[in-house]
C-alpha positions as CSV (number, residue, x, y, z in Angstrom):
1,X,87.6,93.9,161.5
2,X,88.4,95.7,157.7
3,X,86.7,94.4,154.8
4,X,87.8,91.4,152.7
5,X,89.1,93.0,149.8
6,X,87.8,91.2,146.5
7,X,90.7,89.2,144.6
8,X,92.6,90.4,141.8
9,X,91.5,90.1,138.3
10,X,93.1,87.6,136.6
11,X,95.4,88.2,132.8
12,X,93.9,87.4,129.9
13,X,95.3,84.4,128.4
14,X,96.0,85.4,125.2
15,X,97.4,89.5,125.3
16,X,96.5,89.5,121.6
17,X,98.4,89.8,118.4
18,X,101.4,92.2,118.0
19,X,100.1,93.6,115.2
20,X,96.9,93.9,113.5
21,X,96.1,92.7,110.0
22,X,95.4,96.8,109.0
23,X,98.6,97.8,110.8
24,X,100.5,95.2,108.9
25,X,98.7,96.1,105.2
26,X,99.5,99.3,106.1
27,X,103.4,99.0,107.0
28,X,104.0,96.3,104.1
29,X,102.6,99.0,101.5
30,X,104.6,102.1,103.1
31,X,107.8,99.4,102.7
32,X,106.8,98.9,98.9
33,X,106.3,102.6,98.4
34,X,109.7,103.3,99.7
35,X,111.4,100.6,97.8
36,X,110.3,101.3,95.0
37,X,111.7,105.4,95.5
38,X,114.6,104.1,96.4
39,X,115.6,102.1,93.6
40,X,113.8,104.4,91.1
41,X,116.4,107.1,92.8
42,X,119.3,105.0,92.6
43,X,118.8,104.4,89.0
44,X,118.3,107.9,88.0
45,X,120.7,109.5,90.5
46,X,123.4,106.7,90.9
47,X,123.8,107.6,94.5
48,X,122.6,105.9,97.7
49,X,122.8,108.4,100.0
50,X,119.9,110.0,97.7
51,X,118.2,106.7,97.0
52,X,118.1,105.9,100.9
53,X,116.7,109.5,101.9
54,X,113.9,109.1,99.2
55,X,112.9,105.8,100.2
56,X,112.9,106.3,104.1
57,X,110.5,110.0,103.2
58,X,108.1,107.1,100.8
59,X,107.8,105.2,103.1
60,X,107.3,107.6,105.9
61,X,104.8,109.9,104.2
62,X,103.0,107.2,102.6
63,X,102.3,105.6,106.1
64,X,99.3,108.0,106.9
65,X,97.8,108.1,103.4
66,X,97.6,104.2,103.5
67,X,96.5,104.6,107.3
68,X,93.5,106.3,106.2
69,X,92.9,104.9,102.9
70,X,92.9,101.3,104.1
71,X,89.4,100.9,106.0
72,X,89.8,98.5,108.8
């Protein structure tokens, strides 16, 4: 006769939120750093090829900074 194995561990109810609060902080910050890039680019340059390259690097290098600047 084998052993009775023990039951399966039930899921949580809840899994949790998809993001945290500090992840969200973070990500809306990064998004208003690269705005504002953008448009200051697009006012200065004209062009939105220019404007959309230097808001996506704002917001892209400003994601870490505010990572570790914003204690959780």
């Amino acid at each position: 006769m084998t052993p009775a194995s023990p039951p399966p561990t039930p899921e949580p109810d809840d899994p949790g939120p998809l993001l945290t609060a500090h992840a969200a902080i973070v990500l809306l910050a990064a998004l208003l750093v690269g705005a504002i890039a953008g448009i200051l680019t697009l006012l200065s340059t004209g062009t939105a090829a220019a404007a959309l390259l230097a808001g996506m690097t704002g917001f892209g290098v400003s994601v870490p900074v505010l990572h570790k600047l914003i204690g959780r």
